[in-house]
N, C-alpha and C positions, 0 to 999 in steps of 0.2 A: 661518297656523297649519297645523302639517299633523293631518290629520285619516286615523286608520286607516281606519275606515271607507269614506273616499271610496277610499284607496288600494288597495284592496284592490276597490273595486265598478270602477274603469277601466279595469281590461285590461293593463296595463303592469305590467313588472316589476319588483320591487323589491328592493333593497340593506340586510340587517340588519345588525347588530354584529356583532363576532369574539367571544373568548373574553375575560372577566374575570379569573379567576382566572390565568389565566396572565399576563396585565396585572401585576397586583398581585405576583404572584410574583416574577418580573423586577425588583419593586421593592425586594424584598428584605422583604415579610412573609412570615415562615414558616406553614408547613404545616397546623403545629398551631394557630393562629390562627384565631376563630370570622370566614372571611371576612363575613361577614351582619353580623356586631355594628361592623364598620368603617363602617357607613354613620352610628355613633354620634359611634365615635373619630376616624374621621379620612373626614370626609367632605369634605373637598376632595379624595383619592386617588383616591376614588370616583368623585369628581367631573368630574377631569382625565384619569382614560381615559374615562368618557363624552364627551369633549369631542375625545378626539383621533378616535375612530369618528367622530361627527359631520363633523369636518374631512377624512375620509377621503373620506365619500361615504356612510355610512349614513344610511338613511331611518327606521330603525325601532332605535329602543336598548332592550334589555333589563335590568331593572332588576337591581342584583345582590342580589337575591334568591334565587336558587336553591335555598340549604339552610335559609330563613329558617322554616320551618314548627316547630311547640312540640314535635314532638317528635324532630328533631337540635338544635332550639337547646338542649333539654333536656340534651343531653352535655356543653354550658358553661354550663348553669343560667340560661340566657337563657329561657326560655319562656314565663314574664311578662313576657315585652316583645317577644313575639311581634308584634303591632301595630304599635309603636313602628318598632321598624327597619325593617318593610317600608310605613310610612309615609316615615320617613326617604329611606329609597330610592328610593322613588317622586318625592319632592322633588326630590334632588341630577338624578334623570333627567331629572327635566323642567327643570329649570332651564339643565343641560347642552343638554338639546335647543335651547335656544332659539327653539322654532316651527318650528325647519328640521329637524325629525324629527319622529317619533310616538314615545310610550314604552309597551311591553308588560310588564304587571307580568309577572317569571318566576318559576315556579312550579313545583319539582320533583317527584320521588317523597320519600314521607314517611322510608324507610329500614327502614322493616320492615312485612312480611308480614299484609297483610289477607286475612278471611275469602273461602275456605275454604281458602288456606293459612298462615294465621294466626290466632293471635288476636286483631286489633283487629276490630270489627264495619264496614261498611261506611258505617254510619252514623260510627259514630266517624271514621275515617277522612274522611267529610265535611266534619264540625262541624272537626277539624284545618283542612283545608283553606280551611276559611272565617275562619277567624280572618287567614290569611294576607290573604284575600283581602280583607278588611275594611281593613287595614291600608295594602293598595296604593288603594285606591279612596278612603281620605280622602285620599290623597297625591297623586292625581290622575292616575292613568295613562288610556291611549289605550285599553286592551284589555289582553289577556291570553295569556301562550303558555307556554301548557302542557308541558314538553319532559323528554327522557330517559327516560321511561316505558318500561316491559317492561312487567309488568301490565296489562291492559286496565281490570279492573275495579277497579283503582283511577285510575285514568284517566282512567273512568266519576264519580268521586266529586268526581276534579278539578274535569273540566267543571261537574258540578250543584251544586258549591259557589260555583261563579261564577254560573250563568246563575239561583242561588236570588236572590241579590244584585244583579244586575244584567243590562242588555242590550246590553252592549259584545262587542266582536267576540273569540272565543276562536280562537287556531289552538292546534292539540294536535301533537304529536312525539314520536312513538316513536323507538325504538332499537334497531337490530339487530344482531345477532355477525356474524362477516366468513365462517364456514364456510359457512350454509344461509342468509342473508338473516334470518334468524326471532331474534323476541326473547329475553330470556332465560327469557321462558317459555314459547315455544314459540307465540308469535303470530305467523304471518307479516303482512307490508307490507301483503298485500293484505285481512286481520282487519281491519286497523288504520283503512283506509283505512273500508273498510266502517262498521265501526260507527260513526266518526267522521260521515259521512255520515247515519248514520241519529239520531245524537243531535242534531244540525243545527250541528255545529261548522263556524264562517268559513273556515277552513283545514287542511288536511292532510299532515302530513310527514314527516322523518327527522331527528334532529340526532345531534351525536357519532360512534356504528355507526362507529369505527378508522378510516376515510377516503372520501375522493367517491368512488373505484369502486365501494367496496361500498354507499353512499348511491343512484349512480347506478344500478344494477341496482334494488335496492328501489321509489324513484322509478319506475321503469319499473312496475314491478309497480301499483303503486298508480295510476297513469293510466291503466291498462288496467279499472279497475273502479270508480274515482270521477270527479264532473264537479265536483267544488270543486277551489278552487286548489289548487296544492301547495308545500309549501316543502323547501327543503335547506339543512342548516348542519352539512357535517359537520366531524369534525378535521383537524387537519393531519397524516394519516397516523397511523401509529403510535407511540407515544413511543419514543425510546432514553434509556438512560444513557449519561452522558456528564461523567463525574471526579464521580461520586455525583449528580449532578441530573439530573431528566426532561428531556428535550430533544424537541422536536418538529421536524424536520428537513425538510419538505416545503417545498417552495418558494413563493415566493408565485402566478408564473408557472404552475407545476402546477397550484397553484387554481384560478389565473384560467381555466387551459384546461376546467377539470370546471366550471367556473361555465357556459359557455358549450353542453359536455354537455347540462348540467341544466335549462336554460331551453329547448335544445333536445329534451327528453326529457317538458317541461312545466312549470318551477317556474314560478310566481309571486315566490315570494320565495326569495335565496339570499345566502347568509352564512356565518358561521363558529361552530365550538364550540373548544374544548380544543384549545391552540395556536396559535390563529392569533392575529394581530396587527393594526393599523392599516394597516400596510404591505398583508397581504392583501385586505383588503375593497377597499384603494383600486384593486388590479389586477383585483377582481374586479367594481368600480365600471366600470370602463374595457372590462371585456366586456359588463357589461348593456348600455352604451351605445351598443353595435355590435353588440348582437341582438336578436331580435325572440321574442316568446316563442309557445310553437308554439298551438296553433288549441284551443280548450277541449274535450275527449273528451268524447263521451258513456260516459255509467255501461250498462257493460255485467253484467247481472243477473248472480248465481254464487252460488255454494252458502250457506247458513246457515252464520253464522259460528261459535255455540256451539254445541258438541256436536253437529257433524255428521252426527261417523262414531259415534256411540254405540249400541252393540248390548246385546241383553240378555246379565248378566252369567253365567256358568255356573251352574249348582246346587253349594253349597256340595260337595256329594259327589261332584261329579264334579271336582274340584281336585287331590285329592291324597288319600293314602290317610288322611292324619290327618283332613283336611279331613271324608271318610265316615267314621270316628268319630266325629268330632264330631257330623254331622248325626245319625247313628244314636243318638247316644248311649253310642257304649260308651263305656268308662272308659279313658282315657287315662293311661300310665306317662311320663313324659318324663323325661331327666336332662340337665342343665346341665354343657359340657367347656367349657376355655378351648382353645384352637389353642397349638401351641406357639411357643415363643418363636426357634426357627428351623427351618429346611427340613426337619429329619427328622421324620416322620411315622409312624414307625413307633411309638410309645407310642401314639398317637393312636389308630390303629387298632385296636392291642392293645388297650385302655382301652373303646373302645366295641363292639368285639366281643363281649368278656365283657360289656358292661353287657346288650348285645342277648338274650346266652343266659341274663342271669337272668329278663328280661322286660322290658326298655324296650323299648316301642314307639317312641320319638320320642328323638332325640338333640340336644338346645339348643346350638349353636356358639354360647358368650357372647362377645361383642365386648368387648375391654378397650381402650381410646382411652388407657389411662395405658401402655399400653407397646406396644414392638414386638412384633409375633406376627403367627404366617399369615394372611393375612386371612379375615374368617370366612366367603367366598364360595368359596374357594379349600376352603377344610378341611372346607363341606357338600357340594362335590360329591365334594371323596376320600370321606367317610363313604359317601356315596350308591352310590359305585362300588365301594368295598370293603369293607362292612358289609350285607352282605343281611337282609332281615328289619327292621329300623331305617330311619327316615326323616326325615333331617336340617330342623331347624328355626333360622333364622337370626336371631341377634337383630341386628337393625339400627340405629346410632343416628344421629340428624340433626347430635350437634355438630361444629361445625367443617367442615362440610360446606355447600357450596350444592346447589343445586335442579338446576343440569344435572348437579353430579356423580352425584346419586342418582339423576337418571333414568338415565344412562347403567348405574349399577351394576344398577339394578332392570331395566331390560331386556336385560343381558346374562343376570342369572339368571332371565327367564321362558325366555329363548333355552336354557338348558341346563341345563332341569327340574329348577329349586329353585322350588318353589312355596309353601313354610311361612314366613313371616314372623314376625316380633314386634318391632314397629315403639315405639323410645324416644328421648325428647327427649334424653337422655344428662347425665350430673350436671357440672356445673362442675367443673374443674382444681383442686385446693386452692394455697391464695393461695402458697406456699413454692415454689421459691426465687426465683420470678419475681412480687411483688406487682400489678405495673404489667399482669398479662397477662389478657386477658376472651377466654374462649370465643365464638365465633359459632355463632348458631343462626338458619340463614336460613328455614329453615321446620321447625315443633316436631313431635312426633308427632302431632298433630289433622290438620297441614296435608297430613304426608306419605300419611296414611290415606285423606285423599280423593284425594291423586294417586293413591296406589293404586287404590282404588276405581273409578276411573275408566279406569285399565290394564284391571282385570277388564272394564272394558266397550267396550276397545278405542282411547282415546283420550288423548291426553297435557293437561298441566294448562290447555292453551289453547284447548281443543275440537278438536283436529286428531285426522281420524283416522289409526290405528297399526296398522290391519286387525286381523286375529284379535284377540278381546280374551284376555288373559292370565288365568293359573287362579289366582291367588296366595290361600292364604289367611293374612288379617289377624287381627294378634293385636296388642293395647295390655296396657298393665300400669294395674295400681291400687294404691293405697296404701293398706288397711286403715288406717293408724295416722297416716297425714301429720296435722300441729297442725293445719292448718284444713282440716276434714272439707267444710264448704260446700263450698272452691274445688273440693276435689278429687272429689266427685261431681258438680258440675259441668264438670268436666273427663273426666268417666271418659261422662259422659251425651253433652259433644260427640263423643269418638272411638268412641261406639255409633251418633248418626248418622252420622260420618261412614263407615261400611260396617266396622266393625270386625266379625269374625266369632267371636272370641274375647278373655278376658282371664286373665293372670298377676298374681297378686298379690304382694306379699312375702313372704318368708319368716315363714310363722305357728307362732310362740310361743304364742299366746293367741288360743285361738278364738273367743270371744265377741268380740273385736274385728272379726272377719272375716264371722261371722254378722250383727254390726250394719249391716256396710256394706253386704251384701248385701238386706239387710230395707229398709234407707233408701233404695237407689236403685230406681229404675223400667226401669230398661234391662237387659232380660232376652237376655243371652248366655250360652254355657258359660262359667266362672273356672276356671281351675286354680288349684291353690293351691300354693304355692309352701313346698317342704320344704327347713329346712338340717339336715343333721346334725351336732350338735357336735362338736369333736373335740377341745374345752380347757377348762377355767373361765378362761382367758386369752383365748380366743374368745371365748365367752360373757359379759365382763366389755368384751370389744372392742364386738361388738354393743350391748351396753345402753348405752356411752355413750359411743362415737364414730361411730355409724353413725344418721345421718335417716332416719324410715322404718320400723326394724323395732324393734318396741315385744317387751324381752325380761325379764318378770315377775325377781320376786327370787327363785321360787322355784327357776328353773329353773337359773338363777344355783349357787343354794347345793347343790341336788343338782347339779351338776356339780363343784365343789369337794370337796364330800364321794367322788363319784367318783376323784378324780381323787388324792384324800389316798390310797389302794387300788391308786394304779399308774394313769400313762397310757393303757395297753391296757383298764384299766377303764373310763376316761372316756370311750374311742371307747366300746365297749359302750352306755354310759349315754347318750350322745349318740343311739346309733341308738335303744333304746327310747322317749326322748322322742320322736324323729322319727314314730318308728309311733304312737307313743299319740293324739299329733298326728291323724296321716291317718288312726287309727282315729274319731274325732270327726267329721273330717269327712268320711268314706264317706258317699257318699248324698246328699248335697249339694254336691257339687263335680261336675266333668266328669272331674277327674281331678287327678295332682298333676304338676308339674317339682323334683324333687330338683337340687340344688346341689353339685355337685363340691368337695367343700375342696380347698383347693393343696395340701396336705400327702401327699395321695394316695386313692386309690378305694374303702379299706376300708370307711368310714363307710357311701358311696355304694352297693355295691353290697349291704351289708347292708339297707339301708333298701329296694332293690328287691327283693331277694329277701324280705322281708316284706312286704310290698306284693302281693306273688304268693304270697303261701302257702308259698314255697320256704324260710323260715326259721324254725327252730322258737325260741322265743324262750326265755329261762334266763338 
């Protein structure tokens, strides 16, 4: 029988499995098929590449498990049988093994963003973890490997969901991008190695990370600062298309020569992920067997792996000019432009110059994700450079976007002094004319407010430090009127811890709604309050009841119809005296307000600032 444990305490090197899904692939299941639920339907498939690894020269098979956890089964409503399959699994492995392997239940990342860049709690994210792991452990596996992790700290949730259950041997594997060696979220190899280490994980490594070069560099990295084994299983290269299908094109030969790399570099164990074959492992069988693997490193001590480089963060006034309003307290004018829909910029400019000289302080670049337009980083630093007096504020959203794009975005604009944020999860695409299509949101606004946060204090979201910390100041939105008031002070109370420095509201129609929310929650920051001005009872008819969010009374409704029966140039009129009646409410209670540009043009808008300032006499 072979036994992980011994294999791993001898000293000798060992031979894991290649890739499954690519197995399976080749066999002609599609894509869109829950591979995990196949250990129900067809578990001789299963069964029969476990079998050809074994015949190759694998000593260690991987259960196909990978995506078996409750909440990717959840995308084919498998989640209740969470257990089931990764018992299943664990069966057809070991049965395949026949004694002449070991089987390692596999255990991947959940597929979305735990705290604090998400919101699943870490505890959550455990109790997930464990159900998997329940499932492999009646089924009988050897141990556990933990693999494709970015995340540390959910990595962390991995391991203690195994080792709450049992004391079978865990090796854990990160994954890195082929630029910097570093995960996707900014953990280098040598994080990875470390904490692995200090949790007392059996093993330490790399899988996947685009091919063995880039494995083999990381590798390197990680024997220079751990003395547990290591392993390597990386892809075969990087995929091409090839007449619409992935194709993985590396040789089995080129493996075999990084196999031999790798063991010389330190693995213990080395194998395959994504592309590789039966064929591979067996040329890579054929190099373990003619190498010797190199002498065990001693752990040479280095820096603290969280928050290293963490310094303290600026003072809110020393950030930005709005940022010292804010702290001071004065009263903040801000108005909301959309960027235009192509390169000419000259409206743009024309638009917030005047808004500048009736009195905006602050100029809101809104982000529209439903269309083309200048990007809003681009059109705050024109504001910045050719609107003197005014101080562009960015709204940012997380959908549709990942976690390196924003970094990248957000450290180009500390790089070229945009400091004003206002950080939103962004609303879902309406289902027309594409029903089949879902928005991604790989980390919400909670998540992205502690990356920031964490920018101000010099660091990115893996504890690495970034030197100088950044001056950005953070701004979240609230819902006055959202239908479940709980979530969403619960929601407004996480993005106050997590370093929000401000918040925007909705556009308030009805100020005892905004008052109550303010009365009900505990987390005292400045609110702006967020002004529209009308400029239709066709607007005003839109808001009330196609728009989530902005709760727009009957009355306001009907005086603006009545306006509006007196002539359209009435109804603007009538739109701005709402608006002021509005901010006249709530002076003295807010930090200040952001007025909303209607598409239709700036009348509305710069009416509303010029009463806001006294510059308007009203009639």
């Amino acid at each position: 029988m072979a036994d992980l444990r011994a294999m791993l305490a001898d000293g000798r090197v060992r031979v894991a499995d290649g890739a499954m899904g690519t197995m399976l692939y080749g066999r002609g299941v599609f894509v869109n098929v829950c591979y995990d639920e196949l250990n129900a339907t067809h578990p001789e498939l299963v069964g029969e590449v476990h079998a050809q690894y074994v015949r190759a020269g694998a000593e260690i098979l991987e259960t196909n498990t990978f995506g078996a956890n409750p909440v990717k089964l959840s995308s084919y409503r498998l989640e209740d049988r969470t257990e089931e399959l990764n018992h299943l699994a664990a069966e057809i492995a070991v049965r395949a093994a026949g004694g002449r392997a070991a089987v390692a239940g596999a255990i991947g990342p959940l597929g979305i963003r735990v705290e604090p860049l998400g919101p699943t709690s870490l505890a959550e994210a455990r109790e997930y973890f464990g159900r998997q792991v329940d499932g492999l452990l009646s089924g009988g596996v050897d141990g556990f490997i933990l693999e494709t992790f970015s995340d540390l700290a959910e990595l962390e949730q991995a391991f203690r969901a195994v080792k709450s259950r049992c004391d079978l041997p865990v090796i854990v594997q990160v994954t890195v991008e082929g630029d910097d060696g570093k995960t996707a979220s900014g953990a280098s190899a040598e994080q990875a190695a470390r904490v692995a280490d200090d949790w007392g994980a059996d093993v330490v490594g790399l899988n996947c990370s685009v091919g063995p070069a880039v494995v083999l560099e990381a590798l390197e990295g990680m024997a220079r600062v751990t003395s547990l084994p290591l392993s390597a299983q990386p892809n075969a290269g990087f995929p091409t298309t090839v007449r619409e299908r992935k194709m993985y094109l590396t040789r089995p030969d080129y493996m075999a020569q990084y196999a031999r790399r790798l063991i010389e570099a330190g693995a213990r164990i080395v194998g395959g992920c994504c592309g590789t074959t039966p064929e591979h492992i067996r040329r890579i069988r054929e190099q373990v067997a003619a190498s010797r693997p190199r002498a065990t490193p001693v752990r040479v001590a280095g820096e603290a792996v969280v928050d290293a480089g963490r310094k303290p963060t600026p003072p809110l006034a020393a950030r930005s000019a709005f940022g010292r309003r804010l702290a001071q307290g004065d009263f903040v004018t801000s108005v909301q432009v959309l960027p235009p829909r192509g390169w000419d910029t000259a409206a743009l400019v024309r638009d917030c110059r005047a808004l500048g000289a009736a009195g905006a302080d602050v100029i809101a670049v809104h982000e529209d994700r439903g269309a083309a337009r200048l990007g809003v980083f681009a059109a705050a630093a024109l504001i910045a450079r050719s609107c003197p007096g005014v101080e562009p504020l960015v709204h940012y959203t997380c959908r549709d976007r990942k976690l390196s794009r924003m970094m990248s975005d957000l450290l180009g604009a500390a790089a070229t002094g945009l400091h004003n944020l206002l950080l939103l999860t962004g609303d879902p695409p309406g289902a027309a004319p594409y029903p089949d299509y879902r928005s991604v949101v790989d980390v919400d606004s909670i998540g992205l407010t502690n990356v920031v946060t964490g920018l101000n204090s010099g660091i990115d979201p893996s504890g690495n430090d970034l030197g100088d910390p950044a001056r950005f100041v953070v701004g979240v939105a609230l819902n006055q009127s959202a239908r479940d008031r709980t979530l969403e002070l619960g929601r407004f109370r996480w993005k106050v811890d997590a370093g929000a420095d401000f918040a925007v509201s909705q556009p308030v129609f009805d100020v005892g709604r905004l008052r109550e929310f303010l009365t009900e929650t505990d987390q005292k920051i400045p609110v702006i309050a967020g002004i529209l001005p009308l400029a239709s009872a066709r607007q005003a008819e839109f808001l009330q009841n196609e728009v989530p969010g902005v709760h727009m009374p009957d009355p306001v409704v009907e005086r603006m119809r009545r306006a509006e029966g007196r002539g359209m140039g009435r109804a603007v009129v009538e739109g701005i005296e709402i608006a002021l009646e509005v901010a006249e409410e709530l002076r003295g209670e807010v930090a200040g307000f952001l007025v909303s540009a209607v598409r239709e043009g700036m009348e509305g808008v710069l009416g509303v600032v010029e009463g806001l300032r006294g510059k308007r006499v009203r009639g």
